[in-house]
N, C-alpha and C positions, 0 to 999 in steps of 0.2 A: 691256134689262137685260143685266150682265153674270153670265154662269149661273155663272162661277166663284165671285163672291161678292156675288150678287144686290144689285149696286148700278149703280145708272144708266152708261153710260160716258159718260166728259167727253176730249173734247180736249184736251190738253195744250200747254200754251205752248209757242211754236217754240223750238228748240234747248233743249229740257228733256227729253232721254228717259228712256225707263223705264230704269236699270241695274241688270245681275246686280252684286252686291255682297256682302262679308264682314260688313260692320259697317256697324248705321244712322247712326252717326254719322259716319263720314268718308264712305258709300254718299251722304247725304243732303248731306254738303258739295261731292263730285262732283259732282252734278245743279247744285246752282248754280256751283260753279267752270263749268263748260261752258256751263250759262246766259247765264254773264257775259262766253265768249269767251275763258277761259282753262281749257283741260282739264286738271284733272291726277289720275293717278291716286289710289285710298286708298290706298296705299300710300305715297306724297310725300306724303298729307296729312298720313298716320300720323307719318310722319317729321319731317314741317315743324313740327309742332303736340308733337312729341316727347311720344308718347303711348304707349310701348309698356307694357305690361301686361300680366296676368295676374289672371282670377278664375272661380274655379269655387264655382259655389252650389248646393248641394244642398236641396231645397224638399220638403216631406214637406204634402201638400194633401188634404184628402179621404182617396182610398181611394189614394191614387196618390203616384209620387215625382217631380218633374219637377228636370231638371238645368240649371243655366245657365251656358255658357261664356263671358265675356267677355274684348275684347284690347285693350280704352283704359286706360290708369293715372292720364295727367295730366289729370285732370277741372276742377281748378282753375285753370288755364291755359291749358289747350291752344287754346280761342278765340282769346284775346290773342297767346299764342305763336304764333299760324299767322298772325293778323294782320297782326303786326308782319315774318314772314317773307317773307308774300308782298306786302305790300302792302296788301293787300284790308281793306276797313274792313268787320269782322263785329262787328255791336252786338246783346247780347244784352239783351233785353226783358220781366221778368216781371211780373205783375200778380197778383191775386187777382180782380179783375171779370170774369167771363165777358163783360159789354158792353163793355168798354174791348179785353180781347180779339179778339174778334169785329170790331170794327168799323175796330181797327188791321188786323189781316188782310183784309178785303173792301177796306179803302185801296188795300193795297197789292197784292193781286188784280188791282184796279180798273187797275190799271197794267202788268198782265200782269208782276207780278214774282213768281217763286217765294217760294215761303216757310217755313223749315225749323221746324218745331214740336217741342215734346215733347210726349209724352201718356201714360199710362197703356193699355199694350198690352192688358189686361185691357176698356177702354172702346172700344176699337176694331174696328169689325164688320167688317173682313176676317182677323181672328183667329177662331179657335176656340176658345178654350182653357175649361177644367174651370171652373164655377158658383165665385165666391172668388180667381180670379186674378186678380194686379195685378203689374206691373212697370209703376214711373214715369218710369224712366230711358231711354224707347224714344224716338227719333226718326225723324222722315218730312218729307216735303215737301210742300208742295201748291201743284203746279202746273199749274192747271188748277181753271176755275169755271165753272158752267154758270148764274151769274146769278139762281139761284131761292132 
Protein backbone atom coordinates (compact mmCIF):
# COMPACT_ATOMS: atom_id res chain seq x y z
CA UNK A 1 0.00 0.00 0.00
CA UNK A 2 0.76 3.32 -0.70
CA UNK A 3 0.80 5.16 3.06
CA UNK A 4 0.58 8.60 1.26
CA UNK A 5 -2.80 7.69 -0.08
CA UNK A 6 -3.58 4.28 1.00
CA UNK A 7 -3.93 2.80 -2.45
CA UNK A 8 -2.31 -0.08 -3.97
CA UNK A 9 1.00 1.03 -6.01
CA UNK A 10 0.70 0.08 -9.80
CA UNK A 11 3.47 0.34 -12.23
CA UNK A 12 3.21 2.74 -14.74
CA UNK A 13 3.48 2.17 -18.44
CA UNK A 14 7.08 2.77 -19.80
CA UNK A 15 7.78 6.36 -20.76
CA UNK A 16 4.78 7.67 -18.93
CA UNK A 17 6.23 9.44 -15.66
CA UNK A 18 4.82 10.99 -12.81
CA UNK A 19 5.22 15.06 -13.66
CA UNK A 20 5.40 17.97 -11.33
CA UNK A 21 3.03 20.22 -13.15
CA UNK A 22 0.78 23.72 -13.00
CA UNK A 23 -2.30 22.57 -14.66
CA UNK A 24 -4.16 19.13 -14.97
CA UNK A 25 -5.01 19.64 -18.21
CA UNK A 26 -1.91 20.48 -20.16
CA UNK A 27 0.13 18.39 -16.76
CA UNK A 28 -2.23 15.37 -18.07
CA UNK A 29 -1.54 16.27 -22.02
CA UNK A 30 2.33 16.11 -21.16
CA UNK A 31 2.34 12.65 -19.85
CA UNK A 32 0.90 11.46 -23.04
CA UNK A 33 2.80 13.84 -25.50
CA UNK A 34 6.01 11.95 -23.84
CA UNK A 35 4.14 8.65 -23.93
CA UNK A 36 3.89 9.11 -27.58
CA UNK A 37 7.55 10.16 -28.10
CA UNK A 38 6.94 13.62 -28.54
CA UNK A 39 7.86 15.76 -25.21
CA UNK A 40 6.57 19.04 -25.04
CA UNK A 41 6.21 21.13 -22.35
CA UNK A 42 2.53 22.87 -20.59
CA UNK A 43 3.67 25.49 -21.47
CA UNK A 44 3.86 24.79 -25.62
CA UNK A 45 0.84 23.02 -24.99
CA UNK A 46 -0.74 26.06 -23.32
CA UNK A 47 0.41 27.89 -26.14
CA UNK A 48 -0.22 25.53 -29.08
CA UNK A 49 -3.87 24.73 -27.86
CA UNK A 50 -4.14 28.87 -27.18
CA UNK A 51 -5.53 28.67 -24.05
CA UNK A 52 -4.50 31.46 -21.95
CA UNK A 53 -6.87 32.43 -19.18
CA UNK A 54 -7.85 33.53 -16.17
CA UNK A 55 -10.43 32.53 -13.37
CA UNK A 56 -10.67 32.87 -9.69
CA UNK A 57 -13.69 31.26 -7.91
CA UNK A 58 -14.40 31.88 -4.56
CA UNK A 59 -16.52 28.80 -2.92
CA UNK A 60 -18.12 29.48 0.41
CA UNK A 61 -18.79 25.38 1.62
CA UNK A 62 -19.76 24.36 4.89
CA UNK A 63 -18.02 26.24 7.71
CA UNK A 64 -15.15 27.16 5.39
CA UNK A 65 -14.19 29.28 2.07
CA UNK A 66 -12.03 27.42 -0.48
CA UNK A 67 -10.52 29.39 -3.52
CA UNK A 68 -9.98 28.25 -6.89
CA UNK A 69 -7.33 29.60 -9.30
CA UNK A 70 -7.51 28.57 -12.84
CA UNK A 71 -5.09 29.35 -16.21
CA UNK A 72 -7.17 27.64 -19.34
CA UNK A 73 -9.72 29.97 -21.20
CA UNK A 74 -10.07 28.06 -24.50
CA UNK A 75 -12.22 25.18 -23.34
CA UNK A 76 -14.07 24.96 -26.41
CA UNK A 77 -11.17 24.43 -28.59
CA UNK A 78 -8.32 24.02 -27.23
CA UNK A 79 -8.25 19.97 -28.05
CA UNK A 80 -8.86 20.54 -31.87
CA UNK A 81 -6.61 23.66 -31.76
CA UNK A 82 -3.72 21.63 -30.31
CA UNK A 83 -4.60 18.87 -32.64
CA UNK A 84 -4.46 20.45 -35.64
CA UNK A 85 -1.08 22.20 -34.43
CA UNK A 86 0.71 19.56 -33.61
CA UNK A 87 -0.49 16.97 -35.60
CA UNK A 88 -1.63 14.61 -32.97
CA UNK A 89 -5.09 13.17 -33.55
CA UNK A 90 -6.68 13.82 -29.88
CA UNK A 91 -10.39 12.39 -29.91
CA UNK A 92 -12.60 13.31 -27.24
CA UNK A 93 -15.11 10.59 -26.00
CA UNK A 94 -18.17 11.28 -23.69
CA UNK A 95 -20.71 8.86 -22.73
CA UNK A 96 -23.32 8.65 -19.84
CA UNK A 97 -22.77 4.68 -19.34
CA UNK A 98 -20.30 3.94 -16.74
CA UNK A 99 -20.03 0.31 -18.79
CA UNK A 100 -19.51 1.68 -22.14
CA UNK A 101 -16.98 3.83 -20.11
CA UNK A 102 -15.18 1.40 -18.24
CA UNK A 103 -14.68 -1.10 -20.82
CA UNK A 104 -13.56 1.59 -23.47
CA UNK A 105 -10.68 2.39 -20.86
CA UNK A 106 -9.63 -1.34 -19.88
CA UNK A 107 -9.48 -1.66 -24.19
CA UNK A 108 -7.29 0.69 -24.23
CA UNK A 109 -5.38 -0.16 -20.99
CA UNK A 110 -5.22 -3.60 -22.37
CA UNK A 111 -2.74 -1.96 -24.80
CA UNK A 112 -0.64 -0.32 -22.34
CA UNK A 113 -2.02 3.16 -23.67
CA UNK A 114 -2.33 6.07 -21.37
CA UNK A 115 -5.64 7.47 -20.95
CA UNK A 116 -6.46 11.12 -19.98
CA UNK A 117 -9.92 11.30 -18.03
CA UNK A 118 -12.12 13.83 -16.53
CA UNK A 119 -13.76 13.32 -13.17
CA UNK A 120 -15.11 15.00 -10.32
CA UNK A 121 -12.11 15.78 -7.87
CA UNK A 122 -14.69 15.63 -5.08
CA UNK A 123 -14.93 11.44 -6.11
CA UNK A 124 -11.47 10.94 -6.26
CA UNK A 125 -9.68 9.23 -3.11
CA UNK A 126 -6.35 10.78 -3.43
CA UNK A 127 -8.06 14.07 -2.56
CA UNK A 128 -9.23 15.19 0.62
CA UNK A 129 -11.29 17.74 0.46
CA UNK A 130 -14.46 18.87 2.96
CA UNK A 131 -17.93 16.35 3.05
CA UNK A 132 -19.92 18.42 -0.41
CA UNK A 133 -17.04 19.02 -2.54
CA UNK A 134 -17.27 18.68 -6.22
CA UNK A 135 -15.27 20.17 -8.94
CA UNK A 136 -16.02 18.36 -12.60
CA UNK A 137 -13.74 20.03 -14.64
CA UNK A 138 -10.32 17.99 -13.07
CA UNK A 139 -8.39 15.85 -15.25
CA UNK A 140 -5.78 12.99 -14.86
CA UNK A 141 -4.27 10.14 -16.56
CA UNK A 142 -4.18 6.64 -16.03
CA UNK A 143 -1.36 4.94 -16.79
CA UNK A 144 -0.93 2.04 -15.37
CA UNK A 145 -3.29 -1.05 -14.41
CA UNK A 146 -2.89 -3.80 -12.25
CA UNK A 147 -5.46 -6.05 -13.98
CA UNK A 148 -7.92 -6.52 -11.05
Amino acid sequence: MNAAHDLPAIEPFPNCPALDGCHCVTNSLAKIFNHSGHPLSEEMLLGLGAGMGFIYWQMKMGMGTYIFVGGRGNTKNFFTDLGTRTGAEIREVTTASAKKAEASLLQLLATKEPVMLGGDMGFLPWFHFPEGYHFGGHTFVVCGYDGV
